[in-house]
Wavefront OBJ file of the C-alpha trace (Angstrom):
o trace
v 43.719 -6.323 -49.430
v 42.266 -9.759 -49.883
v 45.012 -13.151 -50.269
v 44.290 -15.564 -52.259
v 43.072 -17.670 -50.275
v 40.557 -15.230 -48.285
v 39.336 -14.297 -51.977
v 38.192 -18.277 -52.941
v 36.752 -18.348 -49.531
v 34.489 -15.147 -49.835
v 33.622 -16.155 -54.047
v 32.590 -20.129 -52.481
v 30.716 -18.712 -49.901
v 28.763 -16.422 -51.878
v 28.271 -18.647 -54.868
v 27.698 -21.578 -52.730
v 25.164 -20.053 -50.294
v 23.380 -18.318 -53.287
v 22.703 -21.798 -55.076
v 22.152 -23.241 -51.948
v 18.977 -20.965 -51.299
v 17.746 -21.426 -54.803
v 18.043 -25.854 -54.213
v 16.649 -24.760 -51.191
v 13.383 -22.612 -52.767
v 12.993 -25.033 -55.623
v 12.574 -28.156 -53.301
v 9.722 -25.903 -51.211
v 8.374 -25.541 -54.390
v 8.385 -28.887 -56.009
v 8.273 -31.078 -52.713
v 5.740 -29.262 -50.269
v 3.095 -26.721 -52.577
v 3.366 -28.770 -55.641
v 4.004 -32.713 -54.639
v 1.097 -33.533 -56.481
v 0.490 -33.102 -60.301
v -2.703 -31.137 -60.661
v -4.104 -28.279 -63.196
v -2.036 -24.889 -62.411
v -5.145 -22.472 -62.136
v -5.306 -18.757 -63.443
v -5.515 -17.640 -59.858
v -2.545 -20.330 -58.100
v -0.872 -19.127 -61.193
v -1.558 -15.273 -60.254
v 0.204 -15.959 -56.859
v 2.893 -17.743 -57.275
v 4.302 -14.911 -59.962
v 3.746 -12.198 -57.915
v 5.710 -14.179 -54.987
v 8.639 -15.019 -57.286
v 8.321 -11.188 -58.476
v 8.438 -10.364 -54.941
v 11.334 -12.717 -53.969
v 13.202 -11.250 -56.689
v 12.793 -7.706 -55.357
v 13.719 -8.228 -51.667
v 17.129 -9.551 -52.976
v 17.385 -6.526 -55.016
v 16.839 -4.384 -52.214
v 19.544 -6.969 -50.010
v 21.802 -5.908 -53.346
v 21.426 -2.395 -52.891
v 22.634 -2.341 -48.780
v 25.491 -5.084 -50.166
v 26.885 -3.573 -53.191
v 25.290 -0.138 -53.674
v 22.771 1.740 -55.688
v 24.402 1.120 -58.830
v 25.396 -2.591 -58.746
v 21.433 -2.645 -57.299
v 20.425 -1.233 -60.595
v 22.468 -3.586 -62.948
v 20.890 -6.274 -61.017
v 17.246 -5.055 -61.826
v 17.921 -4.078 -65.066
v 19.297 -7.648 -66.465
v 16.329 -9.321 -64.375
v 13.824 -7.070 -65.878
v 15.539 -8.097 -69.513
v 15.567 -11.936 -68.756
v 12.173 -11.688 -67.500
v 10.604 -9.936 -70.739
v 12.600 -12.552 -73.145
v 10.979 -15.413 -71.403
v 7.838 -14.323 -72.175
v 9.040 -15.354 -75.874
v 10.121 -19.227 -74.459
v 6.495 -19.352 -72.996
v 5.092 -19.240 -76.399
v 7.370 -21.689 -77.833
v 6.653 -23.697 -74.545
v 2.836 -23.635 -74.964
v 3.515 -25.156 -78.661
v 5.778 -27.760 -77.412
v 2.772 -28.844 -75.187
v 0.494 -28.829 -77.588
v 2.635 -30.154 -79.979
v 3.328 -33.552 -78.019
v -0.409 -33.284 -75.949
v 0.799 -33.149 -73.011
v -1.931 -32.950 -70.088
v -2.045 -29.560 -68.538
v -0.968 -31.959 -64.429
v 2.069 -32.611 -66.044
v 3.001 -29.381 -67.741
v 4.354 -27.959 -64.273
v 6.597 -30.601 -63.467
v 8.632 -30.804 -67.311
v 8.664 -26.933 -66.464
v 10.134 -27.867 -63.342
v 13.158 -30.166 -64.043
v 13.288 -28.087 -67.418
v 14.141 -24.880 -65.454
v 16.132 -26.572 -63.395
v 18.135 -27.984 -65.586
v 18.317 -24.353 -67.660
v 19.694 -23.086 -64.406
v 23.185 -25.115 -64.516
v 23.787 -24.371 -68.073
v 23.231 -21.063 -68.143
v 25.271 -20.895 -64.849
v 28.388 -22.631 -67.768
v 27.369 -20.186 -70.245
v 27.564 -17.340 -67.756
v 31.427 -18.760 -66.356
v 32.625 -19.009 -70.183
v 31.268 -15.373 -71.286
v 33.085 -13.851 -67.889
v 36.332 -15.912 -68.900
v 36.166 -14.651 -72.558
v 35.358 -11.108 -72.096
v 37.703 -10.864 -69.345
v 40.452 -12.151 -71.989
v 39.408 -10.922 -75.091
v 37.289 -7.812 -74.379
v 36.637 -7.289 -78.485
v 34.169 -9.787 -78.073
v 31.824 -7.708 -76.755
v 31.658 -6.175 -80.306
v 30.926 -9.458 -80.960
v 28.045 -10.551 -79.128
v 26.933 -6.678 -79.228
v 26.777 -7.458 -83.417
v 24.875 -10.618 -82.421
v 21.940 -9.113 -80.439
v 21.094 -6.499 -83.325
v 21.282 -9.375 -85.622
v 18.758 -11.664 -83.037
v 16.540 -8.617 -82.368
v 15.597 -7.701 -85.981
v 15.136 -11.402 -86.819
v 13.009 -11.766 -83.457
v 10.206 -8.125 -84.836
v 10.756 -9.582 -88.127
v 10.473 -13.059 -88.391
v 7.406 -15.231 -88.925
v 5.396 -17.409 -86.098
v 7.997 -19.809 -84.552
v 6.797 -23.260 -85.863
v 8.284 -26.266 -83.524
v 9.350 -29.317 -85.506
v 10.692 -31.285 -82.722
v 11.913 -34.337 -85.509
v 15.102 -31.743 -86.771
v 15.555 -31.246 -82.824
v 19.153 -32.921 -83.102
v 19.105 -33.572 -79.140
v 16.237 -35.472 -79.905
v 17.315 -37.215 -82.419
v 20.204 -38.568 -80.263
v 18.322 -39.413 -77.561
v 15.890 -41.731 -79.773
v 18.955 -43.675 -80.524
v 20.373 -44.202 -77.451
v 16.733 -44.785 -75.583
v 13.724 -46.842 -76.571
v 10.706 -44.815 -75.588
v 7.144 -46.151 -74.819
v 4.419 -45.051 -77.432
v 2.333 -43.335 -74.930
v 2.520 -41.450 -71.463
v 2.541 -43.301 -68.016
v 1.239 -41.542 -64.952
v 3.741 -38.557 -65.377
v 6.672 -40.614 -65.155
v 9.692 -39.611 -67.381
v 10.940 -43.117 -67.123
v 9.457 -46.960 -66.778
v 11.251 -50.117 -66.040
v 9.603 -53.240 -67.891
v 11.068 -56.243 -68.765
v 14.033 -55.246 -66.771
v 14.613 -52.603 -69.240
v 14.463 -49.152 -68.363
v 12.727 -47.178 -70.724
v 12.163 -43.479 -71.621
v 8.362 -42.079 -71.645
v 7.338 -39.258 -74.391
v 7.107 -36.610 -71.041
v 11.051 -37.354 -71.198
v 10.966 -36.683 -74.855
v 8.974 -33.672 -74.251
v 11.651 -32.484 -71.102
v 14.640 -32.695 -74.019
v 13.029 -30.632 -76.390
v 12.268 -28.065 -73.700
v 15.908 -27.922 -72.138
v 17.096 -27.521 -75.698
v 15.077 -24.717 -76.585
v 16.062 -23.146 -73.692
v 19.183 -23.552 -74.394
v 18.724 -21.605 -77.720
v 17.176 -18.624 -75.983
v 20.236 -18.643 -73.511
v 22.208 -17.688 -76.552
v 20.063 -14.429 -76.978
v 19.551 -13.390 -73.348
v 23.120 -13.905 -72.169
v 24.632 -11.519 -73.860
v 21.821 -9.158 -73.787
v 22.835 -8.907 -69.849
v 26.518 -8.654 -70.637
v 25.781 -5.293 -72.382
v 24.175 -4.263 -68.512
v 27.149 -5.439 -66.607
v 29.911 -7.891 -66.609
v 29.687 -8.996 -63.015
v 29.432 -12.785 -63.218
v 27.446 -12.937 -60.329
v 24.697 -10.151 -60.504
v 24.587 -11.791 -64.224
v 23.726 -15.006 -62.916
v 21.329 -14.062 -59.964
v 19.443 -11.914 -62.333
v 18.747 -14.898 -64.931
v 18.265 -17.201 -61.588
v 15.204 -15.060 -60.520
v 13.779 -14.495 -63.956
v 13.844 -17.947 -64.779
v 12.623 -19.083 -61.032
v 9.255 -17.306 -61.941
v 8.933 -18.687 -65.565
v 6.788 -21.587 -64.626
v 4.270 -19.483 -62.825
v 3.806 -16.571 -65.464
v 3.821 -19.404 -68.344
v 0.681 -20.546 -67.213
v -0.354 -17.084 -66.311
v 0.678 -16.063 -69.825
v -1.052 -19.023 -71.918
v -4.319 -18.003 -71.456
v -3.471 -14.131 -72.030
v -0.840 -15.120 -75.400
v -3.100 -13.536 -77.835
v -3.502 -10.002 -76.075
v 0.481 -9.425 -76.092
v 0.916 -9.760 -80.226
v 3.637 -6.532 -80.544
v 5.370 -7.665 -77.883
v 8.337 -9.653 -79.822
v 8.497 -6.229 -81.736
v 9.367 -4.638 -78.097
v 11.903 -7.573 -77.260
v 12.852 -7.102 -80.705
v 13.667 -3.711 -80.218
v 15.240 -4.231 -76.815
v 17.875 -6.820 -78.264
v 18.605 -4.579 -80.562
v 19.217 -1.230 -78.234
v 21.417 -3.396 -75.770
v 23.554 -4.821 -78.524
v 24.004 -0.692 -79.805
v 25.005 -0.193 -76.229
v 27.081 -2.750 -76.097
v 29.141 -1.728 -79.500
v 29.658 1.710 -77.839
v 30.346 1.183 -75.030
v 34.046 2.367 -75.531
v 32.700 5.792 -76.613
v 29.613 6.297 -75.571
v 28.379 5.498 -71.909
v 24.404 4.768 -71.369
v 23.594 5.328 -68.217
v 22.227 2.299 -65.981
v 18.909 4.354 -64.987
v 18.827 5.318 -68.989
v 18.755 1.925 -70.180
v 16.216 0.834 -67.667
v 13.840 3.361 -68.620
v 14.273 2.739 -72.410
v 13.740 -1.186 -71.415
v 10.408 -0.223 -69.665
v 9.599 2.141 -71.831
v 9.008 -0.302 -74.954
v 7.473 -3.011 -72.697
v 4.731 -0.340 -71.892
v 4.038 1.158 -74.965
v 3.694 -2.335 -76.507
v 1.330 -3.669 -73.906
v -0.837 -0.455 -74.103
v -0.648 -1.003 -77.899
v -1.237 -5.078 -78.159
v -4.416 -4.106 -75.596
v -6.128 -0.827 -77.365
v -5.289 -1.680 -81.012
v -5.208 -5.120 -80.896
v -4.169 -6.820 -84.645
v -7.454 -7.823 -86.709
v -8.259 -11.286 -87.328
v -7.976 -12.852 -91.167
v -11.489 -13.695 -91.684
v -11.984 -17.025 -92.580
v -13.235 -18.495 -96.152
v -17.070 -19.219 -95.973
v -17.134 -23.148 -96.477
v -19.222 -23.828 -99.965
v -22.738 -25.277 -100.050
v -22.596 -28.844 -101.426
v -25.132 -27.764 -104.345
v -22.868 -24.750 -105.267
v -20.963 -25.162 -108.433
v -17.551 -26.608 -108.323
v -14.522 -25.096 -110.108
v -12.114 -26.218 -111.874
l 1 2 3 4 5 6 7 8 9 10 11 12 13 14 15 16 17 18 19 20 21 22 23 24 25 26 27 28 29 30 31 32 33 34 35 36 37 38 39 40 41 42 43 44 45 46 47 48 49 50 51 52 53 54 55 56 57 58 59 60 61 62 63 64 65 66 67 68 69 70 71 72 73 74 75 76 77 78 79 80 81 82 83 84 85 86 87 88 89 90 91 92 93 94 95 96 97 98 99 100 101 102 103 104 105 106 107 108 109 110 111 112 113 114 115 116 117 118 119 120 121 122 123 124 125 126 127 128 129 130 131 132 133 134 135 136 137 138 139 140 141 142 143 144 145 146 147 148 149 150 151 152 153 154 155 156 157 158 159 160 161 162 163 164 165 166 167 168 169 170 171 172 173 174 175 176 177 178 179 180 181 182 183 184 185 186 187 188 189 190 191 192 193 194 195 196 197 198 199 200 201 202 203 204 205 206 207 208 209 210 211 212 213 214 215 216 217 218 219 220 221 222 223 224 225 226 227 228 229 230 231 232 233 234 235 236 237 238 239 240 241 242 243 244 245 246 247 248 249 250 251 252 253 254 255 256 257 258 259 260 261 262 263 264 265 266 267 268 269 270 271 272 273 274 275 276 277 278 279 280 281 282 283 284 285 286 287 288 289 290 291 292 293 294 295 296 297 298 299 300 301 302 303 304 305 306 307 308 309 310 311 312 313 314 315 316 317 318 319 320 321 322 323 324 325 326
């Protein structure tokens, strides 16, 4: 049996080494095949997914000699769920751009930081669920209650619209900060005057990190339901977020071909917040839930590509010498 001490040795040389390798892949990323802002093509794009996809996989399989089929399975399981909910931030993501105009160079690198960034809270959010579950294990009920609730409103709700002026982050940065009325070679900040100030591609950086940190709230829990292993929890959302600036410029020029998908994410929310309420009397297997999870990804894909939704046709504008009414 483990001391103490052995223990905190083993958990800071795992978590360490882990988030050392990730520092480690992110400044390959950024600081050798990215240095330069330029125009993420489909194909570039293409690649780097199916790397980060691929990089994701060989530490599953390292998971699986480490810790067993099962733990292996957990692992793939909350990746595959984090994965299919950031398709939803993408969307939101491509609106923020558009939203604030931000040139398609510097899209990569507010992606960058903004993932980054997503990484250490969601690494907090991760620590407190661990603590409060481990303390108060009713709150599973809780956040099981919670994921219904944020699935239904996810099928049912209407187009996200981003109004970035009742972003409450942003409004506290604009008083603390003077920002510049336009954007400066990419920079996030400019010194003039001997005053540093804040460009709008920081503006646009806050408003990412703080939708992001909304979504955290939905896929969180949604891995909680899968297992309650702090670490597989965290590695899983590590990966799946890793490969979110690839697919999201994969995914912007395919948006329109995936329209039941938030049904499917929807419905997934939903299932893993039922598993997650009975889970005391019911147990769904691991290998049960993954199929149900893949099951509704397919079946909306196939759908959202055969039967795709018609287009409202628009009004005919009306000849000048038409009548006018009243």
């Amino acid at each position: 049996m483990e001391t103490l001490t052995e223990l905190l040795t083993h958990k800071f040389v795992l978590w360490g080494g882990f988030n050392l390798l990730v520092l480690f892949m992110l400044a390959l990323d950024l600081g050798i095949f990215h240095r330069k802002d330029h125009r993420i093509s489909m194909k570039e794009s293409i690649v780097w997914s199916i790397i980060w996809v691929v990089v994701a996989l060989v530490f599953n399989v390292i998971v699986y000699f480490w810790r067993g089929s099962e733990v292996a399975l957990q692992f793939f399981t909350g990746y595959l769920i984090e994965r299919s909910l950031s398709i939803d931030n993408i969307f939101v993501f491509i609106l923020i751009f558009s939203y604030f105009g931000v040139a398609e160079k510097y899209q990569y690198k507010v992606l960058f930081w903004g993932i980054l960034g997503a990484l250490i809270l969601r690494g907090i959010f991760i620590a407190l669920g661990a603590i409060l579950i481990a303390q108060f294990h009713w709150i599973l009920y809780i956040f099981g209650a919670f994921l219904i609730y944020a699935g239904v409103k996810m099928a049912f709700a209407e187009d996200r619209k981003i109004e970035p002026e009742k972003n409450p982050f942003l409004k506290l940065l604009r008083k603390m900060i003077t920002i510049t009325p336009d954007y400066r070679d990419g920079h996030f900040f400019v010194k003039e005057n001997a005053k540093r100030l804040a460009t709008p591609l920081f503006v646009v950086l806050v408003v990412v990190e703080s939708t992001d940190l909304v979504f955290a709230l939905d896929s969180i829990p949604a891995i909680f339901a899968i297992t309650q292993d702090p670490f597989i929890i965290y590695s899983s959302n590590v990966f799946a977020i890793l490969g979110l600036r690839a697919l999201y410029f994969a995914m912007a020029a395919l948006m329109d071909m995936f329209y039941y998908l938030k049904y499917a994410l929807g419905l997934i929310l939903s299932f893993v917040g039922v598993k997650m309420l009975i889970s005391s009397f019911v147990k769904i297997p691991i290998g049960l839930a993954l199929g149900v999870i893949i099951g509704v990804l397919v079946i909306a894909v196939i759908i959202s590509i055969v039967k795709p939704p018609k287009k409202k046709k628009e009004a005919l504008p009306i000849p000048e010498s038409a009548p006018k009414t009243n």
